[in-house]
N, C-alpha and C positions, 0 to 999 in steps of 0.2 A: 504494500500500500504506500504511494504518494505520501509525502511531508505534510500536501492541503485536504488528508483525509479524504483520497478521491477514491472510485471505485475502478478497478481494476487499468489501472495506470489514467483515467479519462477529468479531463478537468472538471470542476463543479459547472460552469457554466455548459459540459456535455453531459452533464447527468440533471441538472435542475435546470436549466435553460439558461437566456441571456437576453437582456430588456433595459431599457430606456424609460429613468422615470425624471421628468419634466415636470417642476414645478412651478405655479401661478399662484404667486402670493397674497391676490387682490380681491378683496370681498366687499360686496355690498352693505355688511353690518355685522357686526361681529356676535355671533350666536354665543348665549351665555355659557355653553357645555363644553366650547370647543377651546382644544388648546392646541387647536394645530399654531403651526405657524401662520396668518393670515393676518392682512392689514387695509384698512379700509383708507382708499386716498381719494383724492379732487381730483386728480390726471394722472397719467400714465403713458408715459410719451412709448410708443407701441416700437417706430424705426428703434429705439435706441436698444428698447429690451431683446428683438428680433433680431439685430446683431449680437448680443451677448449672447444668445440660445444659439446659432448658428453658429460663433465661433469655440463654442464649449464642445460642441457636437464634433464640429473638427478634428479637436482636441484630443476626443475620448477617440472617434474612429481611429486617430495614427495608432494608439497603443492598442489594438482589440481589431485589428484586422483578421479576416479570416473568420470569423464566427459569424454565427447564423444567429439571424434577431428573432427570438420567438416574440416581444411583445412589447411594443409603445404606451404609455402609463402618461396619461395629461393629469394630475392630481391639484390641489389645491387647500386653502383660497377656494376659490371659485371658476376654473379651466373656463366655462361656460363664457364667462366674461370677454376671452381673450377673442382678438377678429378671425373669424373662419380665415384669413387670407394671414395673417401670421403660423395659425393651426398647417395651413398649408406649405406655406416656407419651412418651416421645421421639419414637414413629413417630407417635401421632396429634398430636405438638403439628407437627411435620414434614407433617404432611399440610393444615393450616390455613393456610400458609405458601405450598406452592410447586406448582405443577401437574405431576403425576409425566406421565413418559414414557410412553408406551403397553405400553414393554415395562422399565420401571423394577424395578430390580435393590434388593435389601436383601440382604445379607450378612451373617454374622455367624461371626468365629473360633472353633470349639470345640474344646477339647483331650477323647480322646475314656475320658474315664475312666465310670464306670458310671453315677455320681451325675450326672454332667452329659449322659451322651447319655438320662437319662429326662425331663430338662427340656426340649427339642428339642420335645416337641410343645408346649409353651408357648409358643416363641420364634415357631413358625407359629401359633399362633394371636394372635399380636402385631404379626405383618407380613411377620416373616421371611422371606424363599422362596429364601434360597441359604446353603448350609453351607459355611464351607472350617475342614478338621478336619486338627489339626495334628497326622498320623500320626508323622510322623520316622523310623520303621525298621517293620519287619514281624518282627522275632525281640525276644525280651525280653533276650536278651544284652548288645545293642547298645541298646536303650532304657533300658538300667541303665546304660551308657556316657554315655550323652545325658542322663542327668539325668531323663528321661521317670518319671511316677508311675504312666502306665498299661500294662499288658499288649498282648502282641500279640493276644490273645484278646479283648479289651476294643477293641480298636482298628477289630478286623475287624466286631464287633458294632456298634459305633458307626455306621460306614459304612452299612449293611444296616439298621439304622433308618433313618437320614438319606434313605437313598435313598426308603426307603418315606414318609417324611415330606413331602421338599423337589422343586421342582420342578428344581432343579439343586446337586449335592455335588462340592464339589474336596477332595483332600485331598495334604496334603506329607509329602515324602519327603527327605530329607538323605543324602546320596552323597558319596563321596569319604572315609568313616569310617575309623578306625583297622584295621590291618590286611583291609581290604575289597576280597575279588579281584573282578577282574573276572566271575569263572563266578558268582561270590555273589551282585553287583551283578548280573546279566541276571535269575537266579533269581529275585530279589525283584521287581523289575520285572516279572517276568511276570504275579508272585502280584498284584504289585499292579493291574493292566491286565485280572486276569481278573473285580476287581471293580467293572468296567465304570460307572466313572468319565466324568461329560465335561469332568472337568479335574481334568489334575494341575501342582500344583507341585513342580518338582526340582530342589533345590540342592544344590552342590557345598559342603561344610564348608569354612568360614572361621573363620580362628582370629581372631578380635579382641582387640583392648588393652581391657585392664577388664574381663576378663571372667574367669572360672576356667578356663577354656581356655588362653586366652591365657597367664596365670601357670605353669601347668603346662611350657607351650614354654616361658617365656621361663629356668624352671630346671629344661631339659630333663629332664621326665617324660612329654612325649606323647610317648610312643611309636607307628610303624606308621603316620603320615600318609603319602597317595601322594606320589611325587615327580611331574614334569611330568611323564612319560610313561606313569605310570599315570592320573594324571587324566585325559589326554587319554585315553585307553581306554575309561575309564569316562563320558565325555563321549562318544565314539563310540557306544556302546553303549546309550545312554540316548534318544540321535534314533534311532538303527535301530529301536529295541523300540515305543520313541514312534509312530514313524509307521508300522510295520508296523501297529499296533494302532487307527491312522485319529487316533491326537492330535498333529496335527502341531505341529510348534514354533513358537508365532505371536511367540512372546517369548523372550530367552535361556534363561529358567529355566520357560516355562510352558510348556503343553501342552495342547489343547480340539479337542473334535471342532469338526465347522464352526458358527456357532452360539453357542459355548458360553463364546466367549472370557470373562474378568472384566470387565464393561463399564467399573468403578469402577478398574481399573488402567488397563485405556486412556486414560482422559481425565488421568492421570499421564503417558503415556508417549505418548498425543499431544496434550502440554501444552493441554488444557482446564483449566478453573477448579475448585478445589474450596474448600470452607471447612474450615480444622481444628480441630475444640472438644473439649478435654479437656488434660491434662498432656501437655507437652512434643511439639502438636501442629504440623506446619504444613502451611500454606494457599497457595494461588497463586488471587487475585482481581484483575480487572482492572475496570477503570472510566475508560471517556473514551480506552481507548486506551494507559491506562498499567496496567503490570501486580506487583501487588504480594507480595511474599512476608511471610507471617506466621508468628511464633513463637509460643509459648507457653510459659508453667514451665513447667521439667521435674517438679519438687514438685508432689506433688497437693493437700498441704497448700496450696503457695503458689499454686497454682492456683486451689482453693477463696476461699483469703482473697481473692486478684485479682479473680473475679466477684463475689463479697460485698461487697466495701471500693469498688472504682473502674467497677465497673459490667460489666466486662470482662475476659476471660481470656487478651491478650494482653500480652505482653511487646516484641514489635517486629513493627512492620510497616516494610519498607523498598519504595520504590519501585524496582524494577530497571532496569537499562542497559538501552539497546537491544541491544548487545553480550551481557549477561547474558542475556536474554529470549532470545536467538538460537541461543548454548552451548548451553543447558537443553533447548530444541524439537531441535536436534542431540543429545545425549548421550541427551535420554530417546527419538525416536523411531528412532533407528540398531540399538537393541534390539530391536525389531521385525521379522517377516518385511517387512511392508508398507513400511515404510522411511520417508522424510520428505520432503514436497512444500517442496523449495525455494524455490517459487512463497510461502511463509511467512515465511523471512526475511527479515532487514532488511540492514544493514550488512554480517553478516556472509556473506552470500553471496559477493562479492567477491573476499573473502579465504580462502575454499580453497582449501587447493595438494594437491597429488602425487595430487589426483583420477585422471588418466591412466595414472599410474605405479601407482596401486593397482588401475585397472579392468584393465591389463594384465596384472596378476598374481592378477586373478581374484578379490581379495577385494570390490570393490564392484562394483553397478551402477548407471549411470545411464541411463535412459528420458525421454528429454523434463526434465520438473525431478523426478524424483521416483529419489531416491536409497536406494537401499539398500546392506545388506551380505549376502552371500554367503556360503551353507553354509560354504563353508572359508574366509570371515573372521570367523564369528561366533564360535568357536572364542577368536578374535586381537581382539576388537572395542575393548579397552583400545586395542593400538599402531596400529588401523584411526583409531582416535579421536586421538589425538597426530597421526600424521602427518596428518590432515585439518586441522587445529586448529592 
């Protein structure tokens, strides 16, 4: 086995893929829950940023020649914002570059308000071929809770274009809401299931530090968050609807008929290579066997000047431990129905304990080297992960 924990001499980016994630810093109002990186501004001079994406792209193609792109990742902020004719300078200067996949994935975030689901056919005719549209609820009650700008009406429309638009629409959902029963939670899940979706993403609310959420907890004014035992209901209730409805749960939080998975999150989650260009991006690239993680400002300003002044828009690239490289292919493929070919590790294979003591208790499985976790560990897959670790 390879130094980068590879499978039988093959780089990570030949066994988990290799993708391009581009980030759009710029949002129309900053959602209370969200701790992405995103910044709400007055202008956005579009020439200046569409040089910086293109000559980062440059950039990344000298070192990674010769690999095949499984998959383009427009992320945000808000991607939807950016002009279909920038979206398309990036895809065709991306297409001079790298030889796509046969069945190579382009993606792009859209928040589903009215101004932005008429631009959509811009985006396909730029390159685009997959939406994931950041619904977050189905009532406008609970989207005026959320900070959301758009309607449930707006939301539903959005979709129902997309779909006539794109060759594949995901869209999210956020659960576990302020006073949110569980008969509300299946309700909405239905409505959302019956608009025949081949992927959803469903998250449970997390209150984060730094965030207006968060402030809110920390001088108790949220009110009406589930304790454990509704979560776990709501969790219950989420795989039953899910998989009655054929989107089985391939990942903790995601859901895709067969097919349909997010290619671009998989090669995250079964640590493939990807490069990250834009604010406060990061990358995992490997070379020679060694595998590197890259940052980037989180400032878009200081981002800009870093491509303009030093040629490049990173801030740290560090080489990882074999140890680190090992965690990470652990922690991100354990998320997974499919689980992780231990046959990939390094060092750390060795060193797993209470393997037996968890297979006996029904939370993992092991097959030959290939590990996973179990319906009624993924629930637990934090303390599945401690006690493996």
């Amino acid at each position: 086995m390879a130094e980068g924990g590879t499978s039988a001499g093959l780089e990570p980016w030949q066994v988990g893929g290799f993708g391009l994630y581009l980030h759009w810093p710029f949002c129309q109002a900053k959602c209370p829950y969200c701790d992405f990186n995103s910044h709400v501004v007055a202008f956005v001079d579009h020439d200046r940023w569409q040089r910086a994406f293109l000559s980062e792209i440059d950039r990344i193609a000298e070192e990674t020649r010769g690999r095949i792109l499984t998959s383009v990742f427009f992320g945000g902020g808000t991607p939807s914002l950016m002009p279909p004719a920038l979206v398309g300078a990036i895809l065709d200067r991306i297409a001079r570059h790298w030889t796509p996949a046969n069945d190579l994935e382009v993606t792009l975030e859209a928040n589903p308000t009215s101004v932005e689901a008429a631009r959509l056919e811009g985006f396909r005719a730029a390159g685009v071929n997959r939406v994931s549209l950041g619904v977050q609820a189905m009532n406008d009650a609970d989207l005026k809770h959320l900070g959301r700008l758009h309607s449930a009406e707006q939301a539903l429309s959005a979709v129902e274009t997309a779909r006539d638009l794109f060759e594949r629409v995901s869209f999210d959902l956020i659960y576990a809401r302020q006073d949110q029963t569980p008969e509300a939670w299946r309700e909405e899940l239905r409505q959302a299931l019956a608009l025949a979706p081949d992927h959803l993403s469903l998250y449970q609310l997390t209150v984060e530090e730094g965030t207006a959420f968060g402030a809110r907890l920390a001088a108790g004014k949220l009110k009406g968050l589930p304790d454990e035992d509704r979560a776990a209901d709501l969790w219950d209730i989420t795989q039953e609807e899910t998989e009655a409805a054929g989107l089985s749960g391939y990942e903790v939080s995601n859901h895709a008929r067969e097919g349909a998975e997010s290619r671009h999150n998989l090669i995250y989650w079964r640590s493939g290579d990807w490069a990250g260009i834009g604010p406060g991006a990061h990358g995992r690239l490997t070379h020679a066997g060694t595998r590197y993680a890259t940052e980037a400002p989180r400032a878009p300003g200081a981002w800009l000047a870093a491509v303009e002044g030093q040629g490049h828009g990173e801030s740290a690239r560090e080489a990882l431990t074999a140890e680190a490289r090992d965690e990470e292919l652990l922690l991100m493929g354990l998320r997974m129905s499919e689980g992780v070919d231990l046959g990939r590790l390094g060092p750390l294979r060795d060193k797993l304990s209470n393997i037996n003591d968890l297979e006996d208790d029904g939370l993992i499985r092991l097959t030959g080297e290939r590990l996973q976790v179990t319906p009624t560990g993924r629930p637990v897959l934090n303390g599945v992960l401690r006690a493996l670790l």
